[in-house]
N, C-alpha and C positions, 0 to 999 in steps of 0.2 A: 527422457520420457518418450515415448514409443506413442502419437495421438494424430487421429484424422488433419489433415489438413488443408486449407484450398484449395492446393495445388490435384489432389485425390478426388475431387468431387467435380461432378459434369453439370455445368452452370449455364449454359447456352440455352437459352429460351427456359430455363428455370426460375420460378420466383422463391428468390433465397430470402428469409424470415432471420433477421437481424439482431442477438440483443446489443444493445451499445448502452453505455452511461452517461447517459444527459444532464447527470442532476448537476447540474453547475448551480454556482453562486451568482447570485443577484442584486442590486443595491435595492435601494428604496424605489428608485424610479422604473425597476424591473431591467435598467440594463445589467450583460451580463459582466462581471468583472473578471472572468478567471476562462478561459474560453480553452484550457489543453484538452476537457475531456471531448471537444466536439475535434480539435483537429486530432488527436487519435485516434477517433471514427472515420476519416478520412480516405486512409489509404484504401481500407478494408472497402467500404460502399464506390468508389473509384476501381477499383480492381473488377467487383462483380459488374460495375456498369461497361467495363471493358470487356469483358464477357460474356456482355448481352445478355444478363440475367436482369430481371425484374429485383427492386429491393424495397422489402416490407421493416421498418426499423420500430423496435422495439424497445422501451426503457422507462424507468422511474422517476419521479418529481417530486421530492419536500416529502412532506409524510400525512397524505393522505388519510384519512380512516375507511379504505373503504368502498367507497362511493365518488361519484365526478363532485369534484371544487375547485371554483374559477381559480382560485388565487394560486393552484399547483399545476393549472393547464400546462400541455406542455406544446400548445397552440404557437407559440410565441417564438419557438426554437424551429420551425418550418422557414421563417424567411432569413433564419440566421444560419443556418444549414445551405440554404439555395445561394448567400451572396461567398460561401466557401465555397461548392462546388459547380459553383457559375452553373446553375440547372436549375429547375424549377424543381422542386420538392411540396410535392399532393399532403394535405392534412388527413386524418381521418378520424372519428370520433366510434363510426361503427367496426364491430368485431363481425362484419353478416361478410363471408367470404365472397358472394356474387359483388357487392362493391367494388371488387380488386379485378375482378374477370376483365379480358380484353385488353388488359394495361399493353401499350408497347413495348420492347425491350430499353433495358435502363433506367426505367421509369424509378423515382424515389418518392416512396409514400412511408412519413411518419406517422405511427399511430398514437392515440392518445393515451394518458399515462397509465401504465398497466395498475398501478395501484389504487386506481381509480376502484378498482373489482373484486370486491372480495374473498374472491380465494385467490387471488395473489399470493398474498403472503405465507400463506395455509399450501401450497403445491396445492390445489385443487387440483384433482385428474378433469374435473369438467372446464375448467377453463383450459387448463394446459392442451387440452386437446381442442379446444376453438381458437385459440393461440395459432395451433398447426396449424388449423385450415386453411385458414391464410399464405399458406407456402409451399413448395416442395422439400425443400433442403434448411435446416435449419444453422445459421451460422454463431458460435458463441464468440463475443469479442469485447465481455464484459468481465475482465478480472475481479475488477472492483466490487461484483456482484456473485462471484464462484463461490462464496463460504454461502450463501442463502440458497435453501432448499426451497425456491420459487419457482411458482408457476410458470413466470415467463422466462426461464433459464432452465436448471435441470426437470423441470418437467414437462416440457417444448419433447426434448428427446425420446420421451417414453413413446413418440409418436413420427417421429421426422429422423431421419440421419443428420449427425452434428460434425459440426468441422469447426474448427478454432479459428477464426478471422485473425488477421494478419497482428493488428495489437496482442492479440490473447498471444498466439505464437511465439510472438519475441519474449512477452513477460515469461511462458514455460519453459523456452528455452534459457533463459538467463536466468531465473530464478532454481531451476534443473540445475545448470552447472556450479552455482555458487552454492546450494546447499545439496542436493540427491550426490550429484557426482564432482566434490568438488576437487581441486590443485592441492593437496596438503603441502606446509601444514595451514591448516585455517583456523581462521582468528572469527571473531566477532566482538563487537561491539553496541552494549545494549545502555541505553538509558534513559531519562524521563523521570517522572514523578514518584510514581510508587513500584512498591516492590507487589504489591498486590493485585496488579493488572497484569503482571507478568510472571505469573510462577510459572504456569504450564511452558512459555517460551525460555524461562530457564533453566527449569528440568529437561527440557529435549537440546536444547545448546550443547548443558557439559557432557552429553554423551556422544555429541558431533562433533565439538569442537577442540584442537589444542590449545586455543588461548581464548578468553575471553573475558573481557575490560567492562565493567560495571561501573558505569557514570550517574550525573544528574543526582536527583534526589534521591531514587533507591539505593545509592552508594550510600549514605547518608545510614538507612539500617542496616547494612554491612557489617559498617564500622563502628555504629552502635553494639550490635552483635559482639564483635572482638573487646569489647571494651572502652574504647577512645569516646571520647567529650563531643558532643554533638552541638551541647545551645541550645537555640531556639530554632534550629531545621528543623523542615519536615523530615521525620520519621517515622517511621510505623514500627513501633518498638516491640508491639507485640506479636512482630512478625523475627523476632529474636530468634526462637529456636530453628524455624523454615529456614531463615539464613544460613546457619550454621550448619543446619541439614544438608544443605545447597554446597556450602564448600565442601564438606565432609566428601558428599556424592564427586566434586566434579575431583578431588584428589586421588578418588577410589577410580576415576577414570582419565589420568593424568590429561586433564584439562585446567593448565593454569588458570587460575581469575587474577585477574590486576584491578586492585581498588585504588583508590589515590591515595599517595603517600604524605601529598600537603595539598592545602587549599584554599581560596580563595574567601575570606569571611568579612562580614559588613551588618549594621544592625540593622540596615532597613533594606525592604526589597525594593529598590528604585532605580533609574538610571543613574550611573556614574556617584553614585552614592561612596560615602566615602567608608575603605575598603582596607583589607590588606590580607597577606601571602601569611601565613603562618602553619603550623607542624599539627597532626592528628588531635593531639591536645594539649592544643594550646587555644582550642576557641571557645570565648569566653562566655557565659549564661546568656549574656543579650545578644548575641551576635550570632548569626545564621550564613552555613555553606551555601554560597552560591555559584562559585565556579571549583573544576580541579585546580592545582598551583602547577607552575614550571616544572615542576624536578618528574609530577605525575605526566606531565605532556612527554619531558624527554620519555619516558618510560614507555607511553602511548606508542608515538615514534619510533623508538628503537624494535616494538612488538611488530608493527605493521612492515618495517625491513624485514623482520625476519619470517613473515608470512607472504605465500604464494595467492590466499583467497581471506577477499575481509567481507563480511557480510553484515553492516550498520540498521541499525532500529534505533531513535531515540535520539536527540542532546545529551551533552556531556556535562552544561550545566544553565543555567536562566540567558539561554541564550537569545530571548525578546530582549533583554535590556543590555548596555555595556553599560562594563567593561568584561559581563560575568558571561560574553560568548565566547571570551577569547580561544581557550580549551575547547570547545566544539569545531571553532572559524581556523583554528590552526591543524588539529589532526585532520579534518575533512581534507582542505588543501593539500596538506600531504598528501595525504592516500590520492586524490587526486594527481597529482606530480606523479605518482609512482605508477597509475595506469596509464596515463598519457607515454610512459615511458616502457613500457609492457612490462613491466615487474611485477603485478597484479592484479588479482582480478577484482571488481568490488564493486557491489550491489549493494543498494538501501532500498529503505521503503517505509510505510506504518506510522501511521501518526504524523507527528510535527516534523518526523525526518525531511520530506521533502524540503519544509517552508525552510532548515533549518541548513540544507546545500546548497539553498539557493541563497540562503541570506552569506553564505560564505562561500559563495562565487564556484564551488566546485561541481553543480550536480551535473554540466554539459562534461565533465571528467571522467567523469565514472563511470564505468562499463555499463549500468543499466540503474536507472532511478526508478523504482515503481510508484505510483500512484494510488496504488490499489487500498492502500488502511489496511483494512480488518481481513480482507483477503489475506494478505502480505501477512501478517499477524500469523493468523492461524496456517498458513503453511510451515513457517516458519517453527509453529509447536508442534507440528506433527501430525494435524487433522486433516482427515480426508474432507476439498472440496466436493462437492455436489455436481458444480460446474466444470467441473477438469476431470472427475470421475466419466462423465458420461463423452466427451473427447478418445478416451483411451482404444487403442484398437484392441 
């Protein structure tokens, strides 16, 4: 993909207008427990201060309606931000652009939460353009935030020249080559709960991909589709004919799907619950699929050798509890092993994928782990962001 970049934009005594993604996680006592989306932000606000531009940071908190609410201030992330870039980092609560006038070069002022303002969410043209004032050059470096048509992201541009901040960057470029222009042949790997949260990303797959492995619970109406003995899994049965739709399409576009061939079953959802390996159908009324079996892992395995690009969304099966991660904790590592070793390429993202690489030790393996959710999502079915539209040269 062919989009502005830092590197293209004249930053030197410029005050560059920021979005980044703040909304981190917090306990009870307001510390923060999950702190990747601020060092993210990092490079990008380190770069412009090397640059001697001024930086105005922009972002979201909890879910406001609206209006200013203590309990989503995002007051609290100015001296968690200043002990990472050992700098002092200015608060600010007013949008009146004279506030920001005369700032030094380097200077890091965060503002407060844009969702505070009700045409946020709405792309207000009247905010988005008191947004701008605030800056010369606007930089986007909130993936996480590109599927929302908000004010303070794609409608920041309608007013400022945009440049993709050093995070955004990497994510379009890695997300670009595993899915726009990828290594064939390429595989994917989808799974998770239902089959209903993800039609759109599997109608757009079987016509990108030559292989593509349907895990988790939506394997589950698959295989109810074909016939086979389900239990008491989750299924969404009355997504039967869509399924079968869904194969039809991906054969009409020789796009293999691999379901599991055996599987993991157990009557209760619990840890280490007692369990066993059995055949399509062979699982019995009271007992629920929780993991794929071995013979589906070799299968897994043998697909990901034979592919150049794997591109993961999803668990492969209850991978919160063992013994039913095992199918998830062993293909991950693989595919892991086989980048470490340049044999492929392999990007995840969306959802529980992360929590679900990192609980099986591979996400530091893989050529690019996104963070993004619903971003990540909807690229992946084929919807034009908002935020990465307005990037393009």
């Amino acid at each position: 993909m062919d989009f502005r970049r830092l590197e293209d934009a004249d930053l030197n005594n410029k005050t560059a207008l920021i979005r980044v993604d703040f909304n981190v996680p917090r306990d009870a006592s307001g510390k923060i427990t999950d702190d990747t989306r601020i060092n993210t932000a990092l490079p990008t606000i380190r770069h412009l201060q090397d640059a001697g531009a001024r930086v105005v940071l922009l972002s979201h908190f909890g879910r406001p309606k609206g209006e200013p609410d203590t309990e989503n201030s995002l007051r609290f992330m100015a001296d968690a931000l200043a002990k990472r870039l050992d700098s002092e980092v200015h608060f600010s609560a007013s949008l009146e652009a004279d506030a920001l006038k005369n700032l030094p070069p380097s200077t890091v002022v965060l503002m407060e939460n844009t969702r505070f303002h009700a045409g946020e969410t709405k792309s207000d043209p009247a905010l988005a353009k008191k947004f701008a004032a605030l800056g010369d050059i606007f930089v986007m470096d909130a993936f996480s935030a590109a599927h929302r048509d908000h004010a303070s992201s794609a409608g920041i541009a309608e007013f400022l020249p945009a440049y993709a901040g050093l995070a955004m960057e990497r994510e379009l470029d890695h997300i670009s080559q595993a899915l726009d222009h990828p290594k064939p042949p390429v595989m994917g790997i989808v799974g998770g709960a239902k089959v209903s949260t993800k039609i759109d990303l599997l109608q757009n797959l079987v016509s990108k991909l030559d292989t593509l492995v349907i895990g988790g619970g939506m394997a589950n109406t698959f295989l109810f589709a074909q016939g086979h003995s389900v239990g008491g899994s989750l299924c969404e049965k009355d997504l039967k004919d869509t399924a079968l739709q869904m194969m039809a399409t991906a054969k009409r576009e020789n796009c293999e799907i691999i379901l599991p061939v055996d599987v993991v079953a157990a009557e209760a959802f619990a840890a280490n619950a007692p369990h066993r390996v059995c055949g399509l159908n062979e699982v019995k009324s009271d007992e629920m699929i929780l993991d794929a079996g071995p013979d589906t892992v070799t299968k897994i395995l043998d697909a990901i050798d034979a592919s150049n690009t794997l591109i993961w969304n999803g668990p492969l099966g209850a991978f919160e509890i063992t013994p039913f991660d095992t199918s998830t904790v062993e293909c991950a590592k693989y595919a892991g092993e086989r980048c470490k070793d340049g044999k492929i390429i392999a990007v995840a993202g969306g959802g529980d994928t992360v929590s679900a690489m990192k609980h099986a030790g591979a996400a530091d393996d893989f050529t690019f782990i996104s963070t993004a959710g619903g971003a990540f999502l909807e690229w992946m079915e084929g919807k034009t962001l908002p935020g990465v539209e307005i990037l393009k040269k």
